[in-house]
C-alpha positions as CSV (number, residue, x, y, z in Angstrom):
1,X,-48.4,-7.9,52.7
2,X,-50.8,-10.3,54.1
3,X,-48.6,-13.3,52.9
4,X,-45.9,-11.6,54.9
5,X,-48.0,-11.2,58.0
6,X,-48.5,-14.8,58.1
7,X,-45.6,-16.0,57.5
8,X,-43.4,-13.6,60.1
9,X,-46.6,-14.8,62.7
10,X,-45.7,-18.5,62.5
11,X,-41.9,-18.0,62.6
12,X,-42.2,-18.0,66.5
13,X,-43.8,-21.5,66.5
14,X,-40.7,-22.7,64.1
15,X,-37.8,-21.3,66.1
16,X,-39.5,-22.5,69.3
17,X,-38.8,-26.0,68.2
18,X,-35.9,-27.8,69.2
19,X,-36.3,-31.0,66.7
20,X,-35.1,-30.6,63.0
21,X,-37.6,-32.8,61.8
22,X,-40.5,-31.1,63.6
23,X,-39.1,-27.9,61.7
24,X,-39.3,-29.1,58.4
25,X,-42.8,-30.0,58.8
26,X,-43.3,-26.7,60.5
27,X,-42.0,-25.4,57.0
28,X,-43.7,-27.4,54.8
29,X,-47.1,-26.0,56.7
30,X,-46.0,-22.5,56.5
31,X,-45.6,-22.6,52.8
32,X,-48.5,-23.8,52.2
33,X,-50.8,-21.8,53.9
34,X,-49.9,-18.8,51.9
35,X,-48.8,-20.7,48.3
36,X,-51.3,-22.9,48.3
37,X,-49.2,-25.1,45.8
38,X,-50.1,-28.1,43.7
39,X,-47.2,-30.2,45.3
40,X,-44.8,-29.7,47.8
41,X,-42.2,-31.5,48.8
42,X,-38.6,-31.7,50.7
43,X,-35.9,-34.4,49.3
44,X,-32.5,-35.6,50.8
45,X,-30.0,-36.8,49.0
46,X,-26.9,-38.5,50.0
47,X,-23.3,-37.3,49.2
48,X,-23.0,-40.5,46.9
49,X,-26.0,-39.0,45.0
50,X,-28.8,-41.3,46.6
51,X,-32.0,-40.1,48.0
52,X,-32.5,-40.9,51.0
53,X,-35.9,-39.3,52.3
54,X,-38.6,-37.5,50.6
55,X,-41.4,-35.3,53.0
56,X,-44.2,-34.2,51.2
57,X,-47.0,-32.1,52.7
58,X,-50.5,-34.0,51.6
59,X,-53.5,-31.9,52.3
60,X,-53.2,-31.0,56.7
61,X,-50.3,-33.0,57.7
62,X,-46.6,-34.5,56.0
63,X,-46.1,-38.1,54.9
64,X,-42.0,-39.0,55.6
65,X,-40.6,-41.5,53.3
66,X,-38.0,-43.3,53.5
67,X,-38.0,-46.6,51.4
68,X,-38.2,-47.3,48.1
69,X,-38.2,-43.8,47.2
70,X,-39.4,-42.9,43.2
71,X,-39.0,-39.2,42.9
72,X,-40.0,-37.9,39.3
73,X,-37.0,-37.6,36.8
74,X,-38.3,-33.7,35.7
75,X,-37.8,-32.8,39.7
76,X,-34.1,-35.4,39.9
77,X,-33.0,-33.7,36.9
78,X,-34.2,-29.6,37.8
79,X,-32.6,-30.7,41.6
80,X,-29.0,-31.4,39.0
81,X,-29.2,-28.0,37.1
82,X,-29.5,-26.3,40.5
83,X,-26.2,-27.6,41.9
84,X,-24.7,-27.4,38.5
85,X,-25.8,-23.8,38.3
86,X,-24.6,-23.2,42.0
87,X,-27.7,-20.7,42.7
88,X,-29.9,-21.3,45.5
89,X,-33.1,-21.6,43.4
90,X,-34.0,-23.1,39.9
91,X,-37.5,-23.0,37.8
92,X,-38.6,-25.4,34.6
93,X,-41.7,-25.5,33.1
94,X,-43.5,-29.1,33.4
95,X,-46.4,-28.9,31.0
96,X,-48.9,-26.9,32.3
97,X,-47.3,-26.2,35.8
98,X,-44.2,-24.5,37.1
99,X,-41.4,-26.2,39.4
100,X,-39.5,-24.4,41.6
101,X,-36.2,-25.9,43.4
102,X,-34.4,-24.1,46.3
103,X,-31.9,-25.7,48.4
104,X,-32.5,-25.2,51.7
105,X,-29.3,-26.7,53.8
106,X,-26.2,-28.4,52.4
107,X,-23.9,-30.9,55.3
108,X,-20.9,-32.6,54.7
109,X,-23.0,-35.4,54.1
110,X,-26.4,-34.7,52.6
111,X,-28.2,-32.0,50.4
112,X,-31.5,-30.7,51.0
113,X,-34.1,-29.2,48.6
114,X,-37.4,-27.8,48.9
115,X,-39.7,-28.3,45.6
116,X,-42.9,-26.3,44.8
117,X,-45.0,-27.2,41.8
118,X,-47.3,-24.4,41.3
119,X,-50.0,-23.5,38.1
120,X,-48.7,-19.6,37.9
121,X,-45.1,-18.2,38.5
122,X,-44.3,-17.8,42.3
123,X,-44.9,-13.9,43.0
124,X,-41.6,-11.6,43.7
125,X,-42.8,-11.0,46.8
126,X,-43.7,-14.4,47.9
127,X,-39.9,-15.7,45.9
128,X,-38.6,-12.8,48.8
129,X,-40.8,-14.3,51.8
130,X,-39.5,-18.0,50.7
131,X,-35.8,-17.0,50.7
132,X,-35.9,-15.1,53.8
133,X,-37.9,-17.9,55.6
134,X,-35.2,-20.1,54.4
135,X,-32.2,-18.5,55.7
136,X,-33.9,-17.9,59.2
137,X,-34.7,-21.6,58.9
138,X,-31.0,-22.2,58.3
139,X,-29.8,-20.3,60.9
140,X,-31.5,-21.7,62.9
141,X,-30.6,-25.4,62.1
142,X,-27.2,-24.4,62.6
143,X,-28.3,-23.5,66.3
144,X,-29.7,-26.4,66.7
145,X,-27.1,-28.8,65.1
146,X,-24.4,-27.1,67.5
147,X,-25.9,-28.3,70.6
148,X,-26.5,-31.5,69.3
149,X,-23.0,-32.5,68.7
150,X,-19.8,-33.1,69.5
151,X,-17.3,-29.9,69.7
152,X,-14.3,-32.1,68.6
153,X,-15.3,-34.7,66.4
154,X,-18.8,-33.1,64.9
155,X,-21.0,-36.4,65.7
156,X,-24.3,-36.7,67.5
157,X,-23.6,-36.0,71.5
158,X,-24.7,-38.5,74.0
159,X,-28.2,-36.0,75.0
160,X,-29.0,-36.6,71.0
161,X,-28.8,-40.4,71.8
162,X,-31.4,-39.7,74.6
163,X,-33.7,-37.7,72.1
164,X,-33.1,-39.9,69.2
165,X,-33.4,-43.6,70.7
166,X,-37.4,-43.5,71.0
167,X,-37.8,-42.1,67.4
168,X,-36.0,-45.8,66.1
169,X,-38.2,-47.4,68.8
170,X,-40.8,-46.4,66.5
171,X,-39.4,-47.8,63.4
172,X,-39.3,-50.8,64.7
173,X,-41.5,-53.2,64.0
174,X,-43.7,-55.2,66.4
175,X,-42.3,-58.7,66.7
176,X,-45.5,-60.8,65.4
177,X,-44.8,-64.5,64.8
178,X,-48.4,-64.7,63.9
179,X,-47.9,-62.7,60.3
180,X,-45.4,-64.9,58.5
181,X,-45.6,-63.3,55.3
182,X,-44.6,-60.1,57.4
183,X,-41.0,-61.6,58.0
184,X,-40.5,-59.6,54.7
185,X,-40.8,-56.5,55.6
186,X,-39.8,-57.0,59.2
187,X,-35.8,-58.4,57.6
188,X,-35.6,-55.1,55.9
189,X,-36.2,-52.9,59.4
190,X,-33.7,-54.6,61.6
191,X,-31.9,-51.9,63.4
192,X,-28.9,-53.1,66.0
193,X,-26.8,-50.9,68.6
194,X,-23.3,-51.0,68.5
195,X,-20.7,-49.6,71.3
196,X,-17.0,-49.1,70.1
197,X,-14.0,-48.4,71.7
198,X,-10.6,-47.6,71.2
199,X,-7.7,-49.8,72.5
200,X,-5.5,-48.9,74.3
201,X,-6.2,-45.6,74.1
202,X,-4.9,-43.9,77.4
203,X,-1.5,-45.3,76.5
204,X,-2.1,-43.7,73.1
205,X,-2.4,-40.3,75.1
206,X,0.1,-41.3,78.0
207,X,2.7,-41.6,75.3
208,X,2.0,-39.0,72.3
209,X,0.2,-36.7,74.8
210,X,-3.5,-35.9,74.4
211,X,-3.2,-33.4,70.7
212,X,-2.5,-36.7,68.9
213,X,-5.4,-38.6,71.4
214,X,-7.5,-36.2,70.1
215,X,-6.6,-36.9,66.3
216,X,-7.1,-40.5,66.8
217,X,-10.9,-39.7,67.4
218,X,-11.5,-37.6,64.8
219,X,-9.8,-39.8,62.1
220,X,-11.9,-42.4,63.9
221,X,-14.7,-40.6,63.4
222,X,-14.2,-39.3,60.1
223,X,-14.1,-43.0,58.6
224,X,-17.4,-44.1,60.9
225,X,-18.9,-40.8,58.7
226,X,-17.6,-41.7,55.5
227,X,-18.2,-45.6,55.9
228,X,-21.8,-45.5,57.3
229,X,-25.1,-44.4,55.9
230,X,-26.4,-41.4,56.5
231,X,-29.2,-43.1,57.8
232,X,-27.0,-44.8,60.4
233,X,-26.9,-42.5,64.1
234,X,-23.1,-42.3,65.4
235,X,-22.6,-40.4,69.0
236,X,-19.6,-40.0,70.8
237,X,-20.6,-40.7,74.5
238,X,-17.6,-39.4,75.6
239,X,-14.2,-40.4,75.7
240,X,-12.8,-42.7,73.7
241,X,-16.3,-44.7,73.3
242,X,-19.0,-44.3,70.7
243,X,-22.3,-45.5,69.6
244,X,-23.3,-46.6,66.3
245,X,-27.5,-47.5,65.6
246,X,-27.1,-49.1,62.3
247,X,-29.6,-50.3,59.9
248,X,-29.4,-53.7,58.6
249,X,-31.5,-56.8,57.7
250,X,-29.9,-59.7,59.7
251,X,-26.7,-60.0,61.9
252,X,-25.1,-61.5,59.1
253,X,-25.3,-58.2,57.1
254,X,-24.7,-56.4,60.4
255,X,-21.5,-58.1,61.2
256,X,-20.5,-57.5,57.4
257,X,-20.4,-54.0,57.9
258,X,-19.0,-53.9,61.3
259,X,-16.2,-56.0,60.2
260,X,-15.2,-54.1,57.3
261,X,-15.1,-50.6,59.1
262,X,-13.0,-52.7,61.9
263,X,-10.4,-53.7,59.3
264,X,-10.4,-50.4,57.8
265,X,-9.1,-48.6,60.7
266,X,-6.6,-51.4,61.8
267,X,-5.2,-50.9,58.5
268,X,-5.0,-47.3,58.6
269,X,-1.6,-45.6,59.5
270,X,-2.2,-42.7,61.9
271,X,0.9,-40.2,61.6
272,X,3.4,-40.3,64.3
273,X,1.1,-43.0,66.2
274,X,1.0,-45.9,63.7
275,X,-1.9,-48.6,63.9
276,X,-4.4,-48.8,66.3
277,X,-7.3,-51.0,66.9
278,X,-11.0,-51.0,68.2
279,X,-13.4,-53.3,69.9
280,X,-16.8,-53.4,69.0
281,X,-20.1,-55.3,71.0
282,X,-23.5,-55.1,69.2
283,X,-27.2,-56.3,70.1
284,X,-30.2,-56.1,68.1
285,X,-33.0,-53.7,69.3
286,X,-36.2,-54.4,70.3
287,X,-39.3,-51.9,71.1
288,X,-39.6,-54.5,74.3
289,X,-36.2,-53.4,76.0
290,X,-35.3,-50.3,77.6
291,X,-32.6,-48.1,76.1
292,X,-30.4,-48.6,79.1
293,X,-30.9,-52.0,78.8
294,X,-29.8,-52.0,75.0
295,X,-26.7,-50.4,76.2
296,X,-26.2,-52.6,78.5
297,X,-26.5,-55.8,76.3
298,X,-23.8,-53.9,73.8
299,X,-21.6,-53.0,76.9
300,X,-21.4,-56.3,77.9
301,X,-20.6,-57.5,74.9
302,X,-18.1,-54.9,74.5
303,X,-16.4,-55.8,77.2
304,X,-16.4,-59.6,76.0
305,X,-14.4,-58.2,73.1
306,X,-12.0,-56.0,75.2
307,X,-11.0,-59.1,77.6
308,X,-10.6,-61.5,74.8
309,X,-7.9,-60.2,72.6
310,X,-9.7,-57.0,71.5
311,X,-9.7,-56.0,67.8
312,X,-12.6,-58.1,67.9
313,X,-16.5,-57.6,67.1
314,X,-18.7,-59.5,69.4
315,X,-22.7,-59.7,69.7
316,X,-24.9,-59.7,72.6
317,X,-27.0,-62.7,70.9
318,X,-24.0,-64.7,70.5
319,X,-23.0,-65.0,74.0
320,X,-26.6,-65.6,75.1
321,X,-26.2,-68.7,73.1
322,X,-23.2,-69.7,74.5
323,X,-24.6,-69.4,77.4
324,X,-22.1,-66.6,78.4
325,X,-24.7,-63.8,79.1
326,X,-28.2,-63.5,80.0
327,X,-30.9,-61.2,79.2
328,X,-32.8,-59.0,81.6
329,X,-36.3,-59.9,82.7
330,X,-38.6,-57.3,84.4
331,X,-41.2,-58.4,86.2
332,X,-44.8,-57.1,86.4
333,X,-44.7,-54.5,89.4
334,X,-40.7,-54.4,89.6
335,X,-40.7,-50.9,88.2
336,X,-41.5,-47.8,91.0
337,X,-42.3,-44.8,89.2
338,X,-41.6,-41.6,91.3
């Protein structure tokens, strides 16, 4: 039971962690260290069927992937007979090596398998260990999951925005004006903060009292879930107010999407309450501003939309240009850090 001894040793160091991504890499390590596997692997897919991010554990440490993902068609099509069989694990032969499918955690919104290609059968007693790691390691994203969203409406809370905000800092690129042929890859890593809003909502609550308040935002956010990418971040900050980090090229592509989820829910009919609108302000994100500043700039241009006819979308960058707003400058030694 040496395999076991490892693996029940290093299931401290996984629970102690708070971050699901840090878990999965956590997992990927574990597994490795005791099947010693020719590949291994964890893959995302989307509810429309799309992968979305592939982790694979190369030699000490995990590569993440997110664009342009090629997964092989032998593990695509395995990954389909496991969900059509409705088992939790799944084994083909590939030639001269063994692949081994388990699905580790299923959302409303995205599937998530493990993949081991190994020379020899996986071992009863290491196919026990794996399972039983698994389910601890669901558990426990359950756990985690719970305190990082929202009781009513199930999206991120506003302490996730907190954690989550400096992981897209890191996505994003450096601005370089120096690298032309960069402009590329830079158009394709665009990622822009969006507050939202819903008008008139105390009236909403003040009329139909706050059971049917509460409906509103869930419907709201229900359609934010099913409109959005599961790569897109939505928090509720509280209230009728959320925050959207969406992924998108250019403004224009930005505003596309914005627009069509804004006309979606204006032209929804919300039992007993009718029609109601929203009010959106949006700003690009840069690793040179503060979060709070980012919020800010979306604020303010959420409040451009609320005292202009609301029902309205309305970017940051827009009223800098019409000279309507101004960006923040800190200066060299402004800062006091207590």
């Amino acid at each position: 039971m040496n395999n076991a001894s490892l693996l029940f040793s290093q299931l401290a160091d996984l629970t102690a962690m708070r971050d699901i991504e840090l878990m999965e890499f956590s997992l990927l390590k574990t597994l490795n260290s005791f099947l010693m596997p020719n590949s291994l692997r964890i893959i995302k897919i989307d509810i429309n069927g799309r992968t979305c991010m592939d982790i694979s554990f190369n030699n000490t440490h995990c590569v993440v992937n997110t664009e342009h993902l090629v997964i092989p068609e032998e593990i695509m099509t395995a990954i389909n007979e496991l969900q059509t069989s409705g088992s939790q694990d799944h084994t083909v032969v590939i030639g001269d090596e063994l692949l081994s499918i388990f699905q580790i955690h299923k959302t409303r919104a995205i599937n998530v398998f493990l993949t081991i290609v190994c020379n020899k059968p996986i071992s009863l007693n290491n196919a026990y260990l794996i399972n039983g790691m698994l389910q601890i390691y669901r558990n426990f994203c359950d756990v985690i999951r719970s305190g990082q969203t929202d009781q009513l409406t199930g999206l991120f809370n506003r302490k996730t925005f907190d954690d989550s905000i400096n992981k897209i800092f890191g996505l994003i690129p450096v601005e370089d004006n120096q690298y032309p042929d960069n402009r590329r890859e830079k158009k394709s890593l665009g990622y822009w903060l969006v507050m939202i809003d819903i008008d008139h909502f105390k009236a909403v609550n003040d009329k139909f009292g706050h059971l049917f308040g509460d409906e509103v935002l869930v419907l709201l956010a229900q359609m934010m879930m099913s409109m959005f990418r599961d790569e897109d971040l939505i928090f509720r900050f509280g209230g009728e107010e959320f925050v959207l980090i969406i992924r998108s090229p250019d403004q224009t592509a930005c505003r596309i999407a914005l627009e069509r989820f804004r006309i979606a829910f204006e032209n929804r009919q919300i039992p007993q309450v009718g029609k109601i609108t929203i009010s959106l302000g949006a700003c690009r994100m840069s690793r040179d501003t503060f979060s709070a500043t980012l919020l800010d700039y979306a604020d303010k241009a959420l409040y451009y939309s609320k005292h202009n006819g609301r029902n309205q979308l309305t970017f940051f960058e827009d009223l800098l240009e019409a000279g309507l707003a101004e960006e923040e400058h800190i200066v060299p030694g402004e800062i006091t850090l207590f």
